[in-house]
N, C-alpha and C positions, 0 to 999 in steps of 0.2 A: 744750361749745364755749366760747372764752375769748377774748379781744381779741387774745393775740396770735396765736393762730390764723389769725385774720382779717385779720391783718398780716401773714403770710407770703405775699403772691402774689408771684408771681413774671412778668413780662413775656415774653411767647414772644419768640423772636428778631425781631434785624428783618429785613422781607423788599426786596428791590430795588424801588423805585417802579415799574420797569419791569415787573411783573409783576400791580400793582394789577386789571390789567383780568381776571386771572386769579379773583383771591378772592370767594370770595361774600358780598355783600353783609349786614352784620350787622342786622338789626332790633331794633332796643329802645327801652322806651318808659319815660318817666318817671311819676310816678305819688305821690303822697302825701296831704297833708290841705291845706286853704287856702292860700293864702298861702305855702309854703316854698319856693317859690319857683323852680317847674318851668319855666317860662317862660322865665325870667332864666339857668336853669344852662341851656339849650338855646340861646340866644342867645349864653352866652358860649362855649360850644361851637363855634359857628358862626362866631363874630367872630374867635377865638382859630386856630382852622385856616385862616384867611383863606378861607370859603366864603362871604362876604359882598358885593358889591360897593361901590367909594366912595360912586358915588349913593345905593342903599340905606339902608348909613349914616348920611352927613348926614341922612336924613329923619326918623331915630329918635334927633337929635341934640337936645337940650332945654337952653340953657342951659349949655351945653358938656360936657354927661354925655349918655352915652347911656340909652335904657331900652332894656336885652334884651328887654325882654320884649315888643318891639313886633313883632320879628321873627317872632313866633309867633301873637300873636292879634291876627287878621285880620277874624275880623267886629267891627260899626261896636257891637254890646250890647257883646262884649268890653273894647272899648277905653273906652268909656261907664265900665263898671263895673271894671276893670282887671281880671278874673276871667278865668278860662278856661270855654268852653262846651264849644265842641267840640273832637273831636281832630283837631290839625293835625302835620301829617307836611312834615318837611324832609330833604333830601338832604344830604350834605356826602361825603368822603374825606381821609384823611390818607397820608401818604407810604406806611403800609403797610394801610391797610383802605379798603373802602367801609360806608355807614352809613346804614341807613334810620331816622329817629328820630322816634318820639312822639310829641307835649304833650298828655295827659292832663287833663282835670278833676280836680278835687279838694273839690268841692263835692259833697255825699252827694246829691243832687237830680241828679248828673249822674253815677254810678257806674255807668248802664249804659253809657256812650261808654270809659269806663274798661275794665270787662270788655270789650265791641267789640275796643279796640286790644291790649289783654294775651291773645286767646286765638290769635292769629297772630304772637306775638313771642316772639324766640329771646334774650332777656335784659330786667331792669327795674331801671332805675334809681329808688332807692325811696330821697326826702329824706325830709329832720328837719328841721325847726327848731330851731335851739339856743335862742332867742331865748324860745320859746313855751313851753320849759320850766322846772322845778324841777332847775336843773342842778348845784346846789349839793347838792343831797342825792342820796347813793348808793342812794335805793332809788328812783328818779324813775321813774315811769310813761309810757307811749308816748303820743300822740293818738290816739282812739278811731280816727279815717281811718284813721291809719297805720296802724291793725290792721288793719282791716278790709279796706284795700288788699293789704296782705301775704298774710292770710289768703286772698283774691282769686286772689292770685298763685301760692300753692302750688293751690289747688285747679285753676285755670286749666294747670295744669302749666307753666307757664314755667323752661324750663331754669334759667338763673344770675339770680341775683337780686343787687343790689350797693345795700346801705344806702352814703348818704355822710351826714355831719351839715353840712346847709348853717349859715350865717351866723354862724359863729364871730368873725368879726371886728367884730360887734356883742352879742360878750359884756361885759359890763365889771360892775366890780367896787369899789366905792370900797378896798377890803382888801387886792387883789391885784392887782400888777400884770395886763396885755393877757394877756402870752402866759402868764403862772399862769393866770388865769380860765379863759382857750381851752384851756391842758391840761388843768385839772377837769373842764370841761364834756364833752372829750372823752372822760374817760376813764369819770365818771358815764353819760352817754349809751351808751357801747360794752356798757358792763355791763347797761344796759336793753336795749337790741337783743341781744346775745346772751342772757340770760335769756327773752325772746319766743321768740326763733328757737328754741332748743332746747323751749319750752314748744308751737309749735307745728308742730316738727321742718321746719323750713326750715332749711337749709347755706347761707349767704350767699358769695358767690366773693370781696366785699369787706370791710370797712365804711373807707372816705374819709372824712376832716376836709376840708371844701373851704369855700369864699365863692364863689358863682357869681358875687357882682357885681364882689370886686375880682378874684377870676379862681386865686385861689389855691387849687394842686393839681389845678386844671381840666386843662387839660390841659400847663400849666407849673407845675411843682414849687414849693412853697409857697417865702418868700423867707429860712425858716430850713431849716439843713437836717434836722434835728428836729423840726419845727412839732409842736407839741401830743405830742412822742415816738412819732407817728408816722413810720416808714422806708422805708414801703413803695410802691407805684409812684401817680403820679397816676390819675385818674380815666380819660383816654383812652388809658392803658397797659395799664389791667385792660382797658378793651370793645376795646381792638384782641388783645387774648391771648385773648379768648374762643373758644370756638366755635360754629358755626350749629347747630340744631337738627338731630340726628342724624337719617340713617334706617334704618328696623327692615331691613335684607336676609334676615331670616330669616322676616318677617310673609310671611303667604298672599295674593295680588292679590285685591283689590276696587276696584270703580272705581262714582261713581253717575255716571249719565248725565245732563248735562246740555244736551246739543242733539245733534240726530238730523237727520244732513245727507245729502242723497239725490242721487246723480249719474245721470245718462240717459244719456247720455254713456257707453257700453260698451269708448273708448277710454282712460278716464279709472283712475286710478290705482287706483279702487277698483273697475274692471271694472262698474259699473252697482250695485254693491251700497250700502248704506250706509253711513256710517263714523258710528261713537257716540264723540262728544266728553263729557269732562271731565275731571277730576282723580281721579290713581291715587290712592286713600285710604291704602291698602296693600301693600307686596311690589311685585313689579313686573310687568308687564303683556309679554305672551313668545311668539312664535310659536308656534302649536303646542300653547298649553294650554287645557286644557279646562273651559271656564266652564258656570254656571248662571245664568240669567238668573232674579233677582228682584224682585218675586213672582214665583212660579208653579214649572214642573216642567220648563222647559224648559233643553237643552241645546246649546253648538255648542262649537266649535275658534276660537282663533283664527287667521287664515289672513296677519293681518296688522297692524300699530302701526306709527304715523306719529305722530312729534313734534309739537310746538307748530306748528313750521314745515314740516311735510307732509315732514319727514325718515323714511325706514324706520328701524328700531332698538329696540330696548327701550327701555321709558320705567318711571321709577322711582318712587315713591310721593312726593308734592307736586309731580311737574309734570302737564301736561297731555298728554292720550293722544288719539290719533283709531283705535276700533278696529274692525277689518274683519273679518267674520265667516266662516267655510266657507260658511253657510247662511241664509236668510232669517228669521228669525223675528221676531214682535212684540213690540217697543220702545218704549215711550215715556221722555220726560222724568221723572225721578226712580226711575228703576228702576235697577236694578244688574246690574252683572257682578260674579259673584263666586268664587274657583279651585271647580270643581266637585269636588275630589282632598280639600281640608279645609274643609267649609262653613263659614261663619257663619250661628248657629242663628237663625233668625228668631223676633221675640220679641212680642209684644201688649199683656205689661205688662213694664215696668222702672221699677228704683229708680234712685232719681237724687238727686243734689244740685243744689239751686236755689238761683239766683238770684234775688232776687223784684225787680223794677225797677220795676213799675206806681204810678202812684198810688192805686190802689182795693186793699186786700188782697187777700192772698189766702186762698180758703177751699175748703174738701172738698168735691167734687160738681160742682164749677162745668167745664161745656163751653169747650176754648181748642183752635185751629188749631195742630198743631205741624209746625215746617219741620225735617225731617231731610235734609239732605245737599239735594239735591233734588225733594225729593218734600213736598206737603202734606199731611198726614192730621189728622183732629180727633182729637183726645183729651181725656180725664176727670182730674181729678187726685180719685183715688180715696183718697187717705190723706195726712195732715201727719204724720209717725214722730216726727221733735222738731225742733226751730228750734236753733241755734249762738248764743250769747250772746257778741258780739263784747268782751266787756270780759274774761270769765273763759275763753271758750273752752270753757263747758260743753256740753252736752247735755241741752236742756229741753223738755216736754213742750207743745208746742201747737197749739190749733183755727185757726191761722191766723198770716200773714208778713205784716209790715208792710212798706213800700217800704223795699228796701236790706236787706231781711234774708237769709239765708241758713239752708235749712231741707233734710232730707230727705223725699224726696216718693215713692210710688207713683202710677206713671200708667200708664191705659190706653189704650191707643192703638184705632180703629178698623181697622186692619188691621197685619200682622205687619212691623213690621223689620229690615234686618241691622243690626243694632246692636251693638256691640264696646263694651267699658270706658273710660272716654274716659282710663286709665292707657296702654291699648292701643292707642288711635288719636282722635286732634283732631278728626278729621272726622266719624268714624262712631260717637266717641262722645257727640255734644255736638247740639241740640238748641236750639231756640226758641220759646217759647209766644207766639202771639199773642188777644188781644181778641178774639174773634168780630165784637163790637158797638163796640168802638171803633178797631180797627184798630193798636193801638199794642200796640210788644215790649213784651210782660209779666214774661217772664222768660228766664235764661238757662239751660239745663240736663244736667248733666253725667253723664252714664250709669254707673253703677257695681256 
């Protein structure tokens, strides 16, 4: 893969504003190392699609500049320390998309709010700082974050991934002119992001030359029409060409139950039965077909699927289902329905890749509460297989993950499963260790 690869996108057409209310909503989140300035490109985002208000505005006026970056970080630490904590989600639309977007951390101490917003998001926007690097030499190196977030991101499965290199227009050079500088930089920089990507086999949908703060390429075309020997579309031209997170029509229906709602009421829609709420994990949920409820050995029909909105009809894998059974059988929270025609094998140990978030290592042996889907069960982490060295990417041998590391794990679980490949499914493949004794996410975990 080569840079200009990564310069052939191409813009889908554009669609009639009048239709907006039709498209689904794009999710994406931004995501880097300190300071590059995620904040600031989501603000100008927001200011630049006129999703702002005037009042708004003037409040994050200083001196007759604005800070983007107020738009986004709302707690009173935040603004104290100019840093991002937590993640803050803003809405916007443009003429042809809607847009659910991000602000990620970037501070390794806050990498599990990062993993949080990237394992529900259908695209990531992943800055550079030009500023922070060795841009003048063609063999420059990424930011340890930047990897580790990317690497984050493939593992996390996030469909499109879109490098831009922010703040080019504080490149400078006493040797070379602005826009000499800004095209080295760019073009040393695109050779380091693509050299990673293919090292870590991530396909990038982008990589953008952008300045979030004077706005250029944002989502108005830089003010040469060459910038940097870039030609390809702005930044809000690739996430409106995107698309949403597909789904499998060929996966088999599973759903975990998440509330068990009970009518008396014999005139009522569900005849006096119960209807099992949650989210189809996979395939889609169908009159007439024949589940297994788990755990255990039992079997029913279904007789009936109501939508979010107590609609009849088939419901599809990522919305919500309310499902009515031929027959009465026992149900609780965190159990499954799953097609009884091609099970999913119930499993007591699985491998996984982890995420390690805690402060306290972690180590073989040690008891943690893990939340699947909705269900708790305790489990063991019976074996460290080897930790991932975010700098080379290797494969090393160890008794133990430090916070923010990323290791392969065996775990045992205290009762069996349905667990899928989280290749195969986000829900049923993904997992959460909690603390017994301190009550805090320990780690993130991806079934494989």
């Amino acid at each position: 893969m080569n840079s200009s690869t990564l310069n052939n996108i191409k813009a889908s057409k554009p669609v009639n504003s009048s239709n907006l209310g039709h498209l689904a909503a794009l999710k994406f989140i931004t995501c880097g190392s300190v300071d590059d300035g995620k904040s600031t490109l989501i603000g100008r985002l927001l200011v630049d699609a006129k999703a702002v208000l005037q009042d708004h505005l003037a409040g994050i006026e200083s001196q007759g500049e604005m800070d983007l970056a107020m738009l986004t970080d709302g707690l009173s630490a935040e603004r104290e320390q100019g840093i991002t904590i937590d993640v803050a989600y803003r809405y916007f639309s443009t003429e042809r998309r809607k847009f659910i977007i991000g602000d990620t951390p970037g501070h390794e101490q806050y990498t599990r709010n990062m993993v949080t917003a990237a394992s529900s998001a259908d695209a990531a926007v992943v800055l550079i700082d030009a500023t922070k690097l060795d841009w003048q030499n063609p063999s420059l190196e990424l930011l340890r974050q930047t990897r580790r977030h990317s690497l984050l991101l493939k593992l996390l499965r996030v469909p499109h991934v879109i490098f831009t290199i922010n703040k080019l227009d504080a490149v400078k050079s006493e040797s070379l002119s602005d826009l000499e500088a800004q095209t080295l930089a760019y073009k040393n920089i695109s050779a380091a992001v693509a050299s990673f990507a293919e090292q870590v086999q991530i396909s990038p949908k982008a990589l953008v030359p952008i300045s979030a703060l004077k706005g250029w390429n944002v989502v108005n075309a830089a003010s040469t029409k060459l910038w940097c020997g870039y030609s390809g579309p702005s930044l809000i031209e690739v996430l409106e060409g995107l698309s949403n997170t597909p789904v499998d029509a060929h996966a088999h229906f599973a759903q975990s139950v998440q509330w068990v709602e009970k009518f008396h009421d014999s005139s009522t829609t569900a005849h006096g039965r119960r209807i099992f709420w949650g989210k189809v994990s996979t395939g889609t949920a169908k009159v007439g077909q024949k589940v297994k409820i788990f755990p255990g050995t039992q079997t029913a029909v279904i007789a009936q699927v109501l939508s979010s909105v107590r609609a009849p009809g088939e419901v599809s894998e990522g919305q919500s289902a309310g499902i009515i059974l031929d027959k009465e059988v026992d149900i609780s929270r965190g159990d499954a329905l799953v097609d009884a025609d091609h099970l999913i094998e119930g499993s007591r140990e699985v491998q996984a890749v982890l995420a390690w978030m805690d402060d306290e290592p972690l180590v073989a042996g040690r008891m943690y509460h893990a939340l699947h889907a909705h269900k708790w069960i305790k489990c063991k982490v019976q074996k460290i297989a080897y930790k991932i060295d975010i700098n080379t990417l290797e494969q090393t041998e160890a008794t133990e993950l430090a916070p923010n590391e990323i290791g392969r794990v065996v775990l045992v679980l205290q009762q069996e499963i349905p667990a899928l490949k989280y290749t195969e499914s986000r829900h049923l493949g993904a997992m959460i260790l909690v603390d017994t004794a301190s009550h805090r996410t320990s780690a993130a975990v991806l079934i494989d």
